[in-house]
C-alpha positions as CSV (number, residue, x, y, z in Angstrom):
1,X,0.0,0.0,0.0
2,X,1.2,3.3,-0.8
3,X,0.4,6.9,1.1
4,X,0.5,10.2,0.0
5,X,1.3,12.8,2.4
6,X,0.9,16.7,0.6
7,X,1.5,20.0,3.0
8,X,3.7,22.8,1.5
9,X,5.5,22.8,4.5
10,X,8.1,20.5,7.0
11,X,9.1,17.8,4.6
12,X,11.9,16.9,6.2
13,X,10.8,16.7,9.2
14,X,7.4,14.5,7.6
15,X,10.5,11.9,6.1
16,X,12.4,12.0,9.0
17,X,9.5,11.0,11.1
18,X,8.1,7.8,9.5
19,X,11.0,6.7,6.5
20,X,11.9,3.3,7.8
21,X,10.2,4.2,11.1
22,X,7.6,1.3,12.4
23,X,4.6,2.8,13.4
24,X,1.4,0.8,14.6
25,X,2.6,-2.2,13.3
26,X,3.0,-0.3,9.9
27,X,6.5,0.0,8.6
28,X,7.2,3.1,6.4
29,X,9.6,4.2,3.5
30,X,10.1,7.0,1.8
31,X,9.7,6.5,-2.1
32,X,9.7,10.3,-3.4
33,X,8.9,13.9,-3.3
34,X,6.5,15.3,-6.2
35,X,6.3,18.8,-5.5
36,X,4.0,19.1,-2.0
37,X,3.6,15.4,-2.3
38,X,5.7,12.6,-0.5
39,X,5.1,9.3,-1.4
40,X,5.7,6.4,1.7
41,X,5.7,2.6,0.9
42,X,3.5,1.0,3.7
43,X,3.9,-2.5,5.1
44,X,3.3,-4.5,8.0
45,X,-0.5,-5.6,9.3
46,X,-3.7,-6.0,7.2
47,X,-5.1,-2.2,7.5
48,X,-8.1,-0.7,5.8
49,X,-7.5,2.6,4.1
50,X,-9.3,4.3,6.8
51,X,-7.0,2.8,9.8
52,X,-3.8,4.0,7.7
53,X,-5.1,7.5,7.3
54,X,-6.0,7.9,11.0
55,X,-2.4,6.5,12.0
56,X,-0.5,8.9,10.3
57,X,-2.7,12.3,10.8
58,X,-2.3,11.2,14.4
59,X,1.4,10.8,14.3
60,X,2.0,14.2,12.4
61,X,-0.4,16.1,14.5
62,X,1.3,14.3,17.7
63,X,4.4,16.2,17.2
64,X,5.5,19.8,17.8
65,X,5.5,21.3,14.2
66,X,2.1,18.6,13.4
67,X,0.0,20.9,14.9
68,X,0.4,24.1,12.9
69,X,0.5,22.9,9.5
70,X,-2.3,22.1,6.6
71,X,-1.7,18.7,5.3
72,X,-3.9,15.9,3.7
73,X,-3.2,12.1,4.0
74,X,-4.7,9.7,1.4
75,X,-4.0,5.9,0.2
76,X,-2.6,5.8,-3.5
């Protein structure tokens, strides 16, 4: 499964935080930047769609620099 993360801002700081990070039983890599996009590789546990998104808004908006950005999560 693949997850697209777009915000204008913090990039790194999105990468950093999940590439080859395990979170939720999901493991995460980075696959590429398009412009406002980044791309993650997802594996790990059987997930719907829904469960995915709701793990990573939670982890972005978890951290300090989460919780004063615009982003949008969806499963590509």
């Amino acid at each position: 499964m693949k997850i697209s993360v777009k915000t204008p801002l913090m990039h790194d700081k999105i990468i950093a935080l999940f590439d080859n990070n395990t979170i939720s039983d999901l493991n995460f890599h980075f696959i590429e930047k398009k412009g406002i996009e980044l791309l993650f590789e997802l594996e790990g546990q059987d997930k719907d769609s829904d469960e995915v998104i709701a793990v990573v808004k939670k982890t972005i908006k978890d951290t300090d620099f989460g919780k004063g950005i615009y982003f949008s999560v969806v499963v590509v």
